[in-house]
PQR file of N, CA, C, O and H, with PARSE charges and radii, in Angstrom:
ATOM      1  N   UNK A   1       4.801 -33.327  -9.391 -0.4000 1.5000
ATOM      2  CA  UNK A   1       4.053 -32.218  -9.952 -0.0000 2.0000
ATOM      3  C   UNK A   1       4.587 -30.908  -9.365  0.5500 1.7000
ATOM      4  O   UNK A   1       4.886 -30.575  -8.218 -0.5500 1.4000
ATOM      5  N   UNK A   2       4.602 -30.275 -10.556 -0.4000 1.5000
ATOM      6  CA  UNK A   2       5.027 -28.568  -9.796 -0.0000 2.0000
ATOM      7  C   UNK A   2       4.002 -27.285  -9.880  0.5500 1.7000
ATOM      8  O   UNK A   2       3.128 -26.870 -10.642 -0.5500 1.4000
ATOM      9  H   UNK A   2       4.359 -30.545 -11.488  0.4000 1.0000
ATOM     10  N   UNK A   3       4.559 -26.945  -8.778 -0.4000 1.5000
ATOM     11  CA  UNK A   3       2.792 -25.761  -7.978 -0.0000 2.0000
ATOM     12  C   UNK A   3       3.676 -24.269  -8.802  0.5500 1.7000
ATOM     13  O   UNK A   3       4.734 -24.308  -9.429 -0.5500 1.4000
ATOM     14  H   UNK A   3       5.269 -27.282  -8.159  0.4000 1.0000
ATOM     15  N   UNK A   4       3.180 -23.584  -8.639 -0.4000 1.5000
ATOM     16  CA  UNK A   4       3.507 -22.089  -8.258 -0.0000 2.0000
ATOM     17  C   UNK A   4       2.669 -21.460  -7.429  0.5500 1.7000
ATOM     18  O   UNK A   4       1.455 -21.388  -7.622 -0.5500 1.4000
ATOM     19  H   UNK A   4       2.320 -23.552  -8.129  0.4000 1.0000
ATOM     20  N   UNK A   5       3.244 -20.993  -6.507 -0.4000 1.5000
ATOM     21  CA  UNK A   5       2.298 -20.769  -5.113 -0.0000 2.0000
ATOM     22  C   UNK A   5       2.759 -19.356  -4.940  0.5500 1.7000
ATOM     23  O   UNK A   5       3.939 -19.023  -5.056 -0.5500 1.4000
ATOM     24  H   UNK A   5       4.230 -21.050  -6.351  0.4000 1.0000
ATOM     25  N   UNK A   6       1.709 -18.481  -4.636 -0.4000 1.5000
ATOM     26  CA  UNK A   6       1.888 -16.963  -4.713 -0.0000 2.0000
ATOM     27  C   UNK A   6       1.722 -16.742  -3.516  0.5500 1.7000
ATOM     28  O   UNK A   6       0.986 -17.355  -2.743 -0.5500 1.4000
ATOM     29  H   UNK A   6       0.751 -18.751  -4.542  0.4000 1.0000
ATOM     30  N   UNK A   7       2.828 -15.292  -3.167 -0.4000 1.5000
ATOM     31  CA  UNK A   7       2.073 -15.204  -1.321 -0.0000 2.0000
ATOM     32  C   UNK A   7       1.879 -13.824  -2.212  0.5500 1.7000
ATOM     33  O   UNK A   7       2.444 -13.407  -3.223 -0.5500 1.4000
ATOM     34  H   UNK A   7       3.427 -14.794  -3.794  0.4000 1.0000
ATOM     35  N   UNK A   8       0.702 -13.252  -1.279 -0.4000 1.5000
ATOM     36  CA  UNK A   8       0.384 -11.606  -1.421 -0.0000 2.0000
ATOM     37  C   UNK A   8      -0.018 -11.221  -0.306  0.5500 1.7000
ATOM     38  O   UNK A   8      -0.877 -11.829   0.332 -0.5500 1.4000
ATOM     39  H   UNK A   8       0.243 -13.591  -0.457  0.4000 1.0000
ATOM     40  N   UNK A   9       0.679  -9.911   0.172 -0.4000 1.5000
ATOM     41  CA  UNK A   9       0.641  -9.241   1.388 -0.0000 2.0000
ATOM     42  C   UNK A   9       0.164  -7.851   1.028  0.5500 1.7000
ATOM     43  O   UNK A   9       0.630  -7.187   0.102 -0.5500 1.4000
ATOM     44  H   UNK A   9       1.377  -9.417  -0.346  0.4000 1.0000
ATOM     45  N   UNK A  10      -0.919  -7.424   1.934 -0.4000 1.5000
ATOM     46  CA  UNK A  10      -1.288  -6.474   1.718 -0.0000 2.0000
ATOM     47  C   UNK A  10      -0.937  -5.318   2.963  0.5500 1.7000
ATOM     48  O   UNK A  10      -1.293  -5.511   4.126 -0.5500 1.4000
ATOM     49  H   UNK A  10      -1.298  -7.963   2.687  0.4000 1.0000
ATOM     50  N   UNK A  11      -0.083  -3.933   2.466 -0.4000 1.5000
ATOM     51  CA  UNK A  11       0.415  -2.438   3.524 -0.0000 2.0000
ATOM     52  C   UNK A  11      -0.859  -2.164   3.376  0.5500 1.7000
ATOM     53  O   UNK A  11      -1.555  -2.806   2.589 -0.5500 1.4000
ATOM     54  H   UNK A  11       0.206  -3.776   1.522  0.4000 1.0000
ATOM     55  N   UNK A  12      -1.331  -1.175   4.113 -0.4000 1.5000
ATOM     56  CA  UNK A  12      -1.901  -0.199   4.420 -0.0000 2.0000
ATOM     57  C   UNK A  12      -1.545   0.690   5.386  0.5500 1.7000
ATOM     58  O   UNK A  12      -1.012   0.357   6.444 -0.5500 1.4000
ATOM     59  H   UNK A  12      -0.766  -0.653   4.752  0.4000 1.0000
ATOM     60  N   UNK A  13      -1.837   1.901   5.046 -0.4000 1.5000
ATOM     61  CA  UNK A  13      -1.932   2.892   5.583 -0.0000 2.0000
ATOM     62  C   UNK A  13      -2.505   4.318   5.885  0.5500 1.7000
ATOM     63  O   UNK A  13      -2.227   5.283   5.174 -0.5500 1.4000
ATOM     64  H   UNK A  13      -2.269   2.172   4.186  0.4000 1.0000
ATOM     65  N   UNK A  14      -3.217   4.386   6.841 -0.4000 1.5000
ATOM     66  CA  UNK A  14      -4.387   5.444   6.608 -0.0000 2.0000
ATOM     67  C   UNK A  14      -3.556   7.212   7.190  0.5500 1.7000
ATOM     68  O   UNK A  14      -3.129   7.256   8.344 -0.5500 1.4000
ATOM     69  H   UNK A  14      -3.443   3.603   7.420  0.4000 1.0000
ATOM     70  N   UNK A  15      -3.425   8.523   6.257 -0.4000 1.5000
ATOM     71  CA  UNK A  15      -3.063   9.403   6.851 -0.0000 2.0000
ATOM     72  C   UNK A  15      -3.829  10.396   6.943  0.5500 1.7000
ATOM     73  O   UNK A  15      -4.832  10.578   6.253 -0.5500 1.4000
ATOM     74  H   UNK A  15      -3.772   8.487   5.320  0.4000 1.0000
ATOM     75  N   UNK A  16      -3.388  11.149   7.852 -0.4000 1.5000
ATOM     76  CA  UNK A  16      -4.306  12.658   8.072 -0.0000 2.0000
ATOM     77  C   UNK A  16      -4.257  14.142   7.262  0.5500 1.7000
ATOM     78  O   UNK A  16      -3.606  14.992   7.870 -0.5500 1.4000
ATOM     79  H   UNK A  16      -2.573  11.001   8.413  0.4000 1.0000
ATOM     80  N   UNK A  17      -4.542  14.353   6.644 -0.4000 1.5000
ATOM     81  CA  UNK A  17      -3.863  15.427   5.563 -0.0000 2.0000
ATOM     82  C   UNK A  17      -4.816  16.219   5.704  0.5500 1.7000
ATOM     83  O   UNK A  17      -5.999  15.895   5.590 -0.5500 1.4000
ATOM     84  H   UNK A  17      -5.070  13.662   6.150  0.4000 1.0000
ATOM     85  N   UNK A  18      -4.163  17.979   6.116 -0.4000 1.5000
ATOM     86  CA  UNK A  18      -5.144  19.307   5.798 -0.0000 2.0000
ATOM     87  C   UNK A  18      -5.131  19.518   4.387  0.5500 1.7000
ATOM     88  O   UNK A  18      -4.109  19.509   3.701 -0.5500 1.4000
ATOM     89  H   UNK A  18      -3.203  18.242   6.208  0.4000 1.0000
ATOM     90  N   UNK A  19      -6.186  19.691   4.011 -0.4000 1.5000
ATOM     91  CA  UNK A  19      -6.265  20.235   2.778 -0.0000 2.0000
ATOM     92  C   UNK A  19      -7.455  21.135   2.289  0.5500 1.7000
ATOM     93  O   UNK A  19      -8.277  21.371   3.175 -0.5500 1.4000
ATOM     94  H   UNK A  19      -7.016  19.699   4.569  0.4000 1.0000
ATOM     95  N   UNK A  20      -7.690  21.632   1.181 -0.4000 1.5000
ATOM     96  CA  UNK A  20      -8.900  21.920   0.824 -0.0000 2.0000
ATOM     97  C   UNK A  20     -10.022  21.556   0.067  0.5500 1.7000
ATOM     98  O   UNK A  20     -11.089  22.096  -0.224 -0.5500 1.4000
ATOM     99  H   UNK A  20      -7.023  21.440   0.462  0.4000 1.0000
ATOM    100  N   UNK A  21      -9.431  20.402  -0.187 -0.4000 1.5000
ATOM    101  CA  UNK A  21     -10.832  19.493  -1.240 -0.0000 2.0000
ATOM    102  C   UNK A  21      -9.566  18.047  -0.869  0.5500 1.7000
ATOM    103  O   UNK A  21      -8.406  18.047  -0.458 -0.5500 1.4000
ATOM    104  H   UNK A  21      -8.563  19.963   0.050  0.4000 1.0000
ATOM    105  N   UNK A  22     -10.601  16.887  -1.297 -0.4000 1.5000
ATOM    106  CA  UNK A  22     -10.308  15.712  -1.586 -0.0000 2.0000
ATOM    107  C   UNK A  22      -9.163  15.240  -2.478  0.5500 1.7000
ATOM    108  O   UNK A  22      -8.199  14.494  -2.306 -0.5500 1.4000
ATOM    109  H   UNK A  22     -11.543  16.888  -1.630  0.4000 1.0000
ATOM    110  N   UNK A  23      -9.552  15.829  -3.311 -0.4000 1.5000
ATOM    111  CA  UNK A  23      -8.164  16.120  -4.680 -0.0000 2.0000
ATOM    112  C   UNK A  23      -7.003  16.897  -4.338  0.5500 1.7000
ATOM    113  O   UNK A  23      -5.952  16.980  -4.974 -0.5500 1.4000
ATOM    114  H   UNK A  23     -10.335  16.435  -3.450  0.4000 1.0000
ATOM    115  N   UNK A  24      -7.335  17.485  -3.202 -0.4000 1.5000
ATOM    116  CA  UNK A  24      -5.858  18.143  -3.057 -0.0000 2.0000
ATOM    117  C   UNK A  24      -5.160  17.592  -2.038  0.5500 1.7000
ATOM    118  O   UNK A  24      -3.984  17.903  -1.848 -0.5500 1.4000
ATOM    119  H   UNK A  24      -8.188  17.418  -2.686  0.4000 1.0000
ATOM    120  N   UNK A  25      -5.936  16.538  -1.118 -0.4000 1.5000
ATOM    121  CA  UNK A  25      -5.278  15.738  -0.141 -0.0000 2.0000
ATOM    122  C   UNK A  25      -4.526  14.435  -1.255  0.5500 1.7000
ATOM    123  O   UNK A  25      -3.312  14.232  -1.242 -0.5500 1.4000
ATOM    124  H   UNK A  25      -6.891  16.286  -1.272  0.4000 1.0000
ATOM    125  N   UNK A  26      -5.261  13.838  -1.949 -0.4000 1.5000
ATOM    126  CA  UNK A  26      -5.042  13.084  -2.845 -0.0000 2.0000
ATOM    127  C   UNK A  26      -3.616  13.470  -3.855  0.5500 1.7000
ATOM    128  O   UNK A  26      -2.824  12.843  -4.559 -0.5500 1.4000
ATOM    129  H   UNK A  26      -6.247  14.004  -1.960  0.4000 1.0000
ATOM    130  N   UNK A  27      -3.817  14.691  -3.496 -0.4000 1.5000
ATOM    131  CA  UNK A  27      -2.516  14.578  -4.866 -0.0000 2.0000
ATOM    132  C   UNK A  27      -1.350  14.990  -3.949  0.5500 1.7000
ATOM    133  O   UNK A  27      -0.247  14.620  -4.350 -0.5500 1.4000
ATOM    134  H   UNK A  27      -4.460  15.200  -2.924  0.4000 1.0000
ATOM    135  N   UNK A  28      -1.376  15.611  -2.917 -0.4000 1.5000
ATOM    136  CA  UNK A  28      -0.695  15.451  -1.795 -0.0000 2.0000
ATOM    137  C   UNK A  28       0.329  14.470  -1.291  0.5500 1.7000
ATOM    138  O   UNK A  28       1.544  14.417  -1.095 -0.5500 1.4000
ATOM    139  H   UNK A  28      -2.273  15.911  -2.591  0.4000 1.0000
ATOM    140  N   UNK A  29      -0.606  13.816  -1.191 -0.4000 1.5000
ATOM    141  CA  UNK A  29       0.104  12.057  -0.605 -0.0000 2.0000
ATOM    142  C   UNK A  29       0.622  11.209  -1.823  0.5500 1.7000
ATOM    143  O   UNK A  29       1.685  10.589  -1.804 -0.5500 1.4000
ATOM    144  H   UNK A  29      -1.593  13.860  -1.351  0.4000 1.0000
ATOM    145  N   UNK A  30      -0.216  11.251  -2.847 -0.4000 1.5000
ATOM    146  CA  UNK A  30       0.830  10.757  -4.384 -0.0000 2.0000
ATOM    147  C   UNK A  30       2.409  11.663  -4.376  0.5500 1.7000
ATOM    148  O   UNK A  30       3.397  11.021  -4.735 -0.5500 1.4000
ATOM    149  H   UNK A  30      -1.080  11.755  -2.863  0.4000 1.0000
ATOM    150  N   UNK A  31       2.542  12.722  -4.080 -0.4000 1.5000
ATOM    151  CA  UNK A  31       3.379  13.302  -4.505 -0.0000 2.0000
ATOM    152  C   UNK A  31       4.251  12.799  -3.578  0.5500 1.7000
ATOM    153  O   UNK A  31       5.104  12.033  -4.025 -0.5500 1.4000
ATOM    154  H   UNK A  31       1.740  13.243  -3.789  0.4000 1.0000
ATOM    155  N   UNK A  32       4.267  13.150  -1.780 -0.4000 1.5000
ATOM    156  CA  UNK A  32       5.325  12.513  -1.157 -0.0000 2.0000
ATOM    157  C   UNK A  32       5.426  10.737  -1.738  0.5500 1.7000
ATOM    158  O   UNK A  32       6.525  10.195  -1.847 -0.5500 1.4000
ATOM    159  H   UNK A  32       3.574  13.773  -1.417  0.4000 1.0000
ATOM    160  N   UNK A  33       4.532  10.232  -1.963 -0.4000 1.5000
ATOM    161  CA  UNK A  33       5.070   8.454  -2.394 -0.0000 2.0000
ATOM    162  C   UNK A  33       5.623   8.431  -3.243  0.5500 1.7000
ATOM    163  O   UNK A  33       6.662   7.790  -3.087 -0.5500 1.4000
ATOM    164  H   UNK A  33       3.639  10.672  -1.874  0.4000 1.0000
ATOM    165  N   UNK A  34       5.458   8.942  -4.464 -0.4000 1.5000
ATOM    166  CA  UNK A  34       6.174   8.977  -5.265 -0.0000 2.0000
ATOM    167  C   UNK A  34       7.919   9.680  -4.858  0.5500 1.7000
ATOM    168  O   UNK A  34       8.877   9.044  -5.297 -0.5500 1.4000
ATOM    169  H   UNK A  34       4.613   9.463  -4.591  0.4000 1.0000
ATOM    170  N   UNK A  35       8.132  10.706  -4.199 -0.4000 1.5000
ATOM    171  CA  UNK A  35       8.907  11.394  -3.975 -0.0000 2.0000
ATOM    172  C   UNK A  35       9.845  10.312  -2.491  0.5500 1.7000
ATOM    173  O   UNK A  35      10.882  10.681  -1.939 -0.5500 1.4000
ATOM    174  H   UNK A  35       7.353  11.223  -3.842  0.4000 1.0000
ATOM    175  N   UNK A  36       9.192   9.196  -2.225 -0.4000 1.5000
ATOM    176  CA  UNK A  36       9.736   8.011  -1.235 -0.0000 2.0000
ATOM    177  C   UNK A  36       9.666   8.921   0.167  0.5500 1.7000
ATOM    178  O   UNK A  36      10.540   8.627   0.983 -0.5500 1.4000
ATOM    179  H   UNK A  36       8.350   8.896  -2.674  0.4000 1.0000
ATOM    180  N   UNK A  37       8.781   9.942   0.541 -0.4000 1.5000
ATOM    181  CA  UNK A  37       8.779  10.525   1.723 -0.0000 2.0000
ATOM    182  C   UNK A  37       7.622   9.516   2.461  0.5500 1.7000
ATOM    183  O   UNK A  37       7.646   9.547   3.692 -0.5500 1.4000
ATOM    184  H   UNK A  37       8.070  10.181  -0.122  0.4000 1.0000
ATOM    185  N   UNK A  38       6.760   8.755   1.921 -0.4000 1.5000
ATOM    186  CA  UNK A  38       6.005   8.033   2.314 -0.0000 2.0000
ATOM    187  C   UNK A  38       6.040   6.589   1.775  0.5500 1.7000
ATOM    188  O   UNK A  38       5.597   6.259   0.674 -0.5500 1.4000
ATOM    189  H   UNK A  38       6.741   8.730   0.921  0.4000 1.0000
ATOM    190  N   UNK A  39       6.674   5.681   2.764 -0.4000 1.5000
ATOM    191  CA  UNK A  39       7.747   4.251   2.551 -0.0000 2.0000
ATOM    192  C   UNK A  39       6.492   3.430   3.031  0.5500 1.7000
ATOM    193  O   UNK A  39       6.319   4.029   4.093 -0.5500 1.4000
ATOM    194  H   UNK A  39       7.033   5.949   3.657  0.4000 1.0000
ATOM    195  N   UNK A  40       5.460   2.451   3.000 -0.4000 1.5000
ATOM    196  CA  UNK A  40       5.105   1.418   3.535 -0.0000 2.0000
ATOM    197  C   UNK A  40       6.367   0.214   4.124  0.5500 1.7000
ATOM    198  O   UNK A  40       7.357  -0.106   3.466 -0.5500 1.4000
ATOM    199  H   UNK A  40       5.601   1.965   2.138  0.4000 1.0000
ATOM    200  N   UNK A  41       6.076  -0.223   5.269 -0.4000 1.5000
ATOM    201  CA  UNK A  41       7.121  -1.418   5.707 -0.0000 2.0000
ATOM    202  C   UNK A  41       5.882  -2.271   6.294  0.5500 1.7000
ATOM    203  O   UNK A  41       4.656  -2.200   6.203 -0.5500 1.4000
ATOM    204  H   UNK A  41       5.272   0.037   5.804  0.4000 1.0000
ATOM    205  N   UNK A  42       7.038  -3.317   7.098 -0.4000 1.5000
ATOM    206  CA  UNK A  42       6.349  -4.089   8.012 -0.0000 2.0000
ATOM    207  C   UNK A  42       5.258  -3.702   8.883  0.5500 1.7000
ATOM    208  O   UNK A  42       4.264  -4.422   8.981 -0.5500 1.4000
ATOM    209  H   UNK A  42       8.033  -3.374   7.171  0.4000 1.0000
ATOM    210  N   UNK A  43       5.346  -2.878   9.366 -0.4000 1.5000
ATOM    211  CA  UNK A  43       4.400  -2.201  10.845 -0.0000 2.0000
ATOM    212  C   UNK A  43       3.128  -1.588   9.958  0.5500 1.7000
ATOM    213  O   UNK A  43       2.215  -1.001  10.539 -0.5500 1.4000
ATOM    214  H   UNK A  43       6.153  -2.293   9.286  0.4000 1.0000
ATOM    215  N   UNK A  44       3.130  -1.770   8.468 -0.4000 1.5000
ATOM    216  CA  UNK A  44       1.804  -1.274   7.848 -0.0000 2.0000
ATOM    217  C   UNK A  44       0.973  -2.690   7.468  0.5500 1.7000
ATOM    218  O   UNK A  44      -0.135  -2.485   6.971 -0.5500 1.4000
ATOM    219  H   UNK A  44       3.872  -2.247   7.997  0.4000 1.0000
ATOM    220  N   UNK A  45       1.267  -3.746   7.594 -0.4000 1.5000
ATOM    221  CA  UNK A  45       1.072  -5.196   7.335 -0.0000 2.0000
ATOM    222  C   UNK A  45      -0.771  -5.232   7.708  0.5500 1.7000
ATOM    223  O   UNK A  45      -1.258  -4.855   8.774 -0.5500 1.4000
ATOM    224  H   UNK A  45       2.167  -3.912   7.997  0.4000 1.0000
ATOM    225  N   UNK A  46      -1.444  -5.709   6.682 -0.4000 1.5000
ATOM    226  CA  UNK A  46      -2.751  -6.160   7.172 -0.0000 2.0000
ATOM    227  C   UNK A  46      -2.521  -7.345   7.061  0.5500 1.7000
ATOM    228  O   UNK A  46      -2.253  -8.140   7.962 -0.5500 1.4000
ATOM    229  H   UNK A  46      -1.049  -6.015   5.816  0.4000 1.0000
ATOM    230  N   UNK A  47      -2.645  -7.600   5.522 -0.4000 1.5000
ATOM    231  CA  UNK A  47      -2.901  -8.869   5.474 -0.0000 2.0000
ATOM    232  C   UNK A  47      -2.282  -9.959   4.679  0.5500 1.7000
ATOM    233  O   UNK A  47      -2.135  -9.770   3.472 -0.5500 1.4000
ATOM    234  H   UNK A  47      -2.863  -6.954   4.790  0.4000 1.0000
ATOM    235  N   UNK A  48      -1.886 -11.124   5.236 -0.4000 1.5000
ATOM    236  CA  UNK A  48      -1.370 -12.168   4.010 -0.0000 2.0000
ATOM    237  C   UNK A  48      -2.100 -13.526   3.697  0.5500 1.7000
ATOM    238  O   UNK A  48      -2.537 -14.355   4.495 -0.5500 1.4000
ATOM    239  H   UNK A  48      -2.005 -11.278   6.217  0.4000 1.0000
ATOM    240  N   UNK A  49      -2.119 -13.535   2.081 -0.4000 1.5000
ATOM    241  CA  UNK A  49      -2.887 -14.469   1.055 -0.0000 2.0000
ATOM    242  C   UNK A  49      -1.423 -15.570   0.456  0.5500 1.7000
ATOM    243  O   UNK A  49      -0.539 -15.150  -0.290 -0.5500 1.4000
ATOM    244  H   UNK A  49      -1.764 -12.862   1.432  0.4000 1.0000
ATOM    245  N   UNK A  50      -1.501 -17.078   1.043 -0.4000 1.5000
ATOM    246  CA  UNK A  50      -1.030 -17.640   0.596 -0.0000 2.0000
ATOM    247  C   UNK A  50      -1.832 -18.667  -0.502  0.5500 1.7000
ATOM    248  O   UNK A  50      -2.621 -19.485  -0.030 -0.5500 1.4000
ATOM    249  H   UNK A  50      -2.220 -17.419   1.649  0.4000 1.0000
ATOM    250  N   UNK A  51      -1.657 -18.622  -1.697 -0.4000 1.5000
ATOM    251  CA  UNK A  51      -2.773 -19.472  -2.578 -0.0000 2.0000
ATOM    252  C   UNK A  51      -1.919 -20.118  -3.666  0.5500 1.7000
ATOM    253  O   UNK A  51      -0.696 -19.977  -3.681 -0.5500 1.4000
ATOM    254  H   UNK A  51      -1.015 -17.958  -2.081  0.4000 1.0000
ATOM    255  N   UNK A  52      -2.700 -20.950  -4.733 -0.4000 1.5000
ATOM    256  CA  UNK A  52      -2.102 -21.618  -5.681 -0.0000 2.0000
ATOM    257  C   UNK A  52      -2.607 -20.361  -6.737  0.5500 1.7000
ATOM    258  O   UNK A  52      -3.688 -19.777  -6.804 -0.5500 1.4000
ATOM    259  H   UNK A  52      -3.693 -21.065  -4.721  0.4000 1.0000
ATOM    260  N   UNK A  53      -1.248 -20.195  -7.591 -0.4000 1.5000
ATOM    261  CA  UNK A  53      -1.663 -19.348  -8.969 -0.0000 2.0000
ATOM    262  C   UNK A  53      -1.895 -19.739 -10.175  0.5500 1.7000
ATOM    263  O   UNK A  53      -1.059 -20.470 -10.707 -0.5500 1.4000
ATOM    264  H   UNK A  53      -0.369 -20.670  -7.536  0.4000 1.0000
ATOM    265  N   UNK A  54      -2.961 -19.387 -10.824 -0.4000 1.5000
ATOM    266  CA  UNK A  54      -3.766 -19.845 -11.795 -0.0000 2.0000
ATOM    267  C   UNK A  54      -2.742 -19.645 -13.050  0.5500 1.7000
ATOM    268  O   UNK A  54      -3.093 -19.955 -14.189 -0.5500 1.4000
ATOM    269  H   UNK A  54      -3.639 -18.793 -10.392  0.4000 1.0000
TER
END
């Protein structure tokens, strides 16, 4: 019998941003990720889900 077995790992990363409203920290940090100034790697690692996929 054959499985397909999913791993899922979850980055996180929490940053500090001045801003002046919520939305402007928010669009802030989209812009460097998008722009790859803000990279998740290894050292952002919470968590890993090894399971069978439906």
């Amino acid at each position: 019998m054959k499985y397909i077995v999913r791993i899922t790992e979850t980055l996180v990363r929490d940053l500090t941003i001045e801003a002046t409203s919520a939305d402007e920290a928010i669009e802030h940090v989209i812009s460097h990720y998008d722009n790859c100034d803000i990279v998740l790697d290894y050292s952002d690692h919470r968590d890993t889900i090894i399971d069978i996929a439906k």
